[in-house]
Backbone as JSON Lines, residues from 0, in Angstrom:
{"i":0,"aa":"X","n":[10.69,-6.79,-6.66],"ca":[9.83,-5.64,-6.78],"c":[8.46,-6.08,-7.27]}
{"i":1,"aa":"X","n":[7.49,-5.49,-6.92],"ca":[6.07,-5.95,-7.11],"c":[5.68,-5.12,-8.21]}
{"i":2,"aa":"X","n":[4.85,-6.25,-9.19],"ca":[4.54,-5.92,-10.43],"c":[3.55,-4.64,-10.18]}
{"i":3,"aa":"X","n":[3.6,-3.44,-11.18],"ca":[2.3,-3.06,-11.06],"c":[1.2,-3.14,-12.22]}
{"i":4,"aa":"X","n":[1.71,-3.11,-13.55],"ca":[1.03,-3.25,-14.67],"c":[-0.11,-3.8,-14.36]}
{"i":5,"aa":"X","n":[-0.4,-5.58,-13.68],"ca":[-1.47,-5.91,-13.74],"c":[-2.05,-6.13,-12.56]}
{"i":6,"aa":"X","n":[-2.6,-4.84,-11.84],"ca":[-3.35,-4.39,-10.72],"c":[-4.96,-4.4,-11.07]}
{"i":7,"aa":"X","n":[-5.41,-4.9,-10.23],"ca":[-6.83,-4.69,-10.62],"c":[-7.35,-2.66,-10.0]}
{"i":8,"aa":"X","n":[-8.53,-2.22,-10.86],"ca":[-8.0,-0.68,-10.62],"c":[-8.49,-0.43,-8.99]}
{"i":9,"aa":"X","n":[-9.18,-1.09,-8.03],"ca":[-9.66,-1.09,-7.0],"c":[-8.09,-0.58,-6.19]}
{"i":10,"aa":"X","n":[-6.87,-1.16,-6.77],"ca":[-5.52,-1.35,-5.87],"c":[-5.0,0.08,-6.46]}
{"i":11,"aa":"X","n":[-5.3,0.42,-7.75],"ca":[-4.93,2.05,-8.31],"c":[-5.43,3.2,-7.81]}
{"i":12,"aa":"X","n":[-6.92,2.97,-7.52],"ca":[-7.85,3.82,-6.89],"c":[-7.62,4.05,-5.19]}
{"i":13,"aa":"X","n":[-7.33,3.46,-4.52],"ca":[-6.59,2.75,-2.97],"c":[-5.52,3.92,-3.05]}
{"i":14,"aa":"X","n":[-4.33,3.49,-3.68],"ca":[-3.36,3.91,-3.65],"c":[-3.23,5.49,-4.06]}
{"i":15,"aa":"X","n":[-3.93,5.9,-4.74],"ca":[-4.29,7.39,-5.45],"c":[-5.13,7.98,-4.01]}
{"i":16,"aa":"X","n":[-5.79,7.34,-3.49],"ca":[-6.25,7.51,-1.92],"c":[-5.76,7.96,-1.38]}
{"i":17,"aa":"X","n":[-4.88,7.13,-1.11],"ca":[-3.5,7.08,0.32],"c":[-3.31,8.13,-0.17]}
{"i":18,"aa":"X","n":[-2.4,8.53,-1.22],"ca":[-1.18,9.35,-1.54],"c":[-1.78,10.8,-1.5]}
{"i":19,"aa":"X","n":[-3.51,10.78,-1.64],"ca":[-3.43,11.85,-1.74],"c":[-3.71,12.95,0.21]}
{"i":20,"aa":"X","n":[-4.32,11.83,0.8],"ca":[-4.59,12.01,2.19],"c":[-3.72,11.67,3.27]}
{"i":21,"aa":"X","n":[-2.23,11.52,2.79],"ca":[-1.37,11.0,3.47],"c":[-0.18,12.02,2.99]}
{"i":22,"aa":"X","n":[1.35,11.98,4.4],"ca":[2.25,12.7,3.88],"c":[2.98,11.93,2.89]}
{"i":23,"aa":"X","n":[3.91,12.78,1.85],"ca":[5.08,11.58,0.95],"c":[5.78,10.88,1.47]}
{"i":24,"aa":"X","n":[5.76,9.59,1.07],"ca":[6.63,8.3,1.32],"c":[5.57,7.73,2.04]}
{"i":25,"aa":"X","n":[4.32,7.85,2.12],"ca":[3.43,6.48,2.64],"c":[3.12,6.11,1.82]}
{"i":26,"aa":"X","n":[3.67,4.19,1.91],"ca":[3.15,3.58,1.11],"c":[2.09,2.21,1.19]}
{"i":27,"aa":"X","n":[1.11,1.66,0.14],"ca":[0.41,0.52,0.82],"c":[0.71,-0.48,-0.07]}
{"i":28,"aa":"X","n":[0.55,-1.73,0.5],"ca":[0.61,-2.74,-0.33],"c":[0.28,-4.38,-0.3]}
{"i":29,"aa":"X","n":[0.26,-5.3,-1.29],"ca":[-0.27,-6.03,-0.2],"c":[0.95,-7.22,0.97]}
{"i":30,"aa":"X","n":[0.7,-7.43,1.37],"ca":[1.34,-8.78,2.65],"c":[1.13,-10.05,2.33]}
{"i":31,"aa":"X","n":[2.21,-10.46,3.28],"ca":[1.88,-11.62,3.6],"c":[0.4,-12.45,3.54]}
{"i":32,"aa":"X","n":[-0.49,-13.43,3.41],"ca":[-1.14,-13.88,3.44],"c":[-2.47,-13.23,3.37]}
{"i":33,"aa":"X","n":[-2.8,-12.07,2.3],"ca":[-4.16,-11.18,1.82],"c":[-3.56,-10.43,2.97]}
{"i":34,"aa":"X","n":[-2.97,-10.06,3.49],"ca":[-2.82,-8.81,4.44],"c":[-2.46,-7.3,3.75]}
{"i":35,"aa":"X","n":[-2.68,-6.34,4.1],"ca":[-2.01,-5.4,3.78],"c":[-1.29,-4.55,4.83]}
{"i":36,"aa":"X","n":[-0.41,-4.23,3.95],"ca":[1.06,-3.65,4.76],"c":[1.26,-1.96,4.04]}
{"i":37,"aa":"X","n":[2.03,-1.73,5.46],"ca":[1.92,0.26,5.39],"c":[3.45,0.3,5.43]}
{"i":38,"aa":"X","n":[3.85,0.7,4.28],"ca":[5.18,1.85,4.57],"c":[5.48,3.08,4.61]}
{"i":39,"aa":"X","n":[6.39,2.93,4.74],"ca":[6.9,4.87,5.53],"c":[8.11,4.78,4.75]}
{"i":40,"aa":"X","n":[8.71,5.64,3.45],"ca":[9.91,5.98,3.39],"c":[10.37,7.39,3.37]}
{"i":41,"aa":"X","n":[11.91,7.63,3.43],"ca":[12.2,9.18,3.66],"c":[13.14,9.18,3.18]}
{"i":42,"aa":"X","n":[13.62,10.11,1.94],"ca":[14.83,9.82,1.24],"c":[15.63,8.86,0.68]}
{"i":43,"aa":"X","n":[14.25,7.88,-0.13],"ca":[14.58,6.69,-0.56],"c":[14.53,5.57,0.38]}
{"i":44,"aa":"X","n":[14.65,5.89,1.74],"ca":[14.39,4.63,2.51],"c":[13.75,3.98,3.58]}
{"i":45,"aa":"X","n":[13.36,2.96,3.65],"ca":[12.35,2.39,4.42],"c":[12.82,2.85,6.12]}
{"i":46,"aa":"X","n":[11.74,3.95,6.4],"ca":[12.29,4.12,7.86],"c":[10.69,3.67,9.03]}
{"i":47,"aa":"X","n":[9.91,2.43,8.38],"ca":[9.08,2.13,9.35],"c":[8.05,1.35,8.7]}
{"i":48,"aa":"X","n":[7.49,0.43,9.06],"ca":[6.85,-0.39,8.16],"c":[5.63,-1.79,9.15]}
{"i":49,"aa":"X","n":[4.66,-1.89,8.63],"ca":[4.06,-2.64,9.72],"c":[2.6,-3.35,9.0]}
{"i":50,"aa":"X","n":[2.25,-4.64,9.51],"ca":[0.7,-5.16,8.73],"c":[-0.13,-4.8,9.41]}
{"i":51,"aa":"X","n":[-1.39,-4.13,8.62],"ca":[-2.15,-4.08,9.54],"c":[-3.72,-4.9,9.16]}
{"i":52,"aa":"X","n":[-4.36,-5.24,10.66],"ca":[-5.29,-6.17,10.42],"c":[-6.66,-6.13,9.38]}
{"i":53,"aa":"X","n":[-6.08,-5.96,7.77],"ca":[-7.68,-5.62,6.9],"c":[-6.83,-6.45,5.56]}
{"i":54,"aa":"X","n":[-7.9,-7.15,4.99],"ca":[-7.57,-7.89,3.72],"c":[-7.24,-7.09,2.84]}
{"i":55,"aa":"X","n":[-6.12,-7.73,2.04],"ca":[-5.96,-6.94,1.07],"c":[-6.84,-7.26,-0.26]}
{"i":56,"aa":"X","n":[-8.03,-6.94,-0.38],"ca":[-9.19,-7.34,-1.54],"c":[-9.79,-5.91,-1.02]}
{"i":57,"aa":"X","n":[-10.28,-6.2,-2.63],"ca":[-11.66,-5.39,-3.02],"c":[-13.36,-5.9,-1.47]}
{"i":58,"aa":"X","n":[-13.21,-4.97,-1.43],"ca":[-14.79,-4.96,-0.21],"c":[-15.97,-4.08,-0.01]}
{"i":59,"aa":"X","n":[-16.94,-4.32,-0.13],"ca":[-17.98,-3.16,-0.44],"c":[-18.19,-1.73,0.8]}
């Protein structure tokens, strides 16, 4: 499970984003190699999930 305590707040602010312009159970996070990755869950479980092409960093 991925830590969250020490998030820089750019990844708090992101995520408070998503959740609020998105339906429940989308989730973001980061990937494989600075990638970031989108999930979808529904009643506790992962029903769809995929990387998509944008770094996962802070960017102006």
């Amino acid at each position: 499970m991925a830590k969250t305590g020490n998030q820089p707040s750019w990844v708090k602010e992101f995520r408070k984003s998503v959740k609020a312009s998105t339906p429940k159970g989308w989730l973001v996070m980061q990937g494989k190699k600075e990638s970031t990755r989108v999930q979808i869950r529904k009643d506790g479980k992962k029903i769809a999930a995929i990387t998509i092409p944008y770094a996962w960093k802070e960017s102006d």
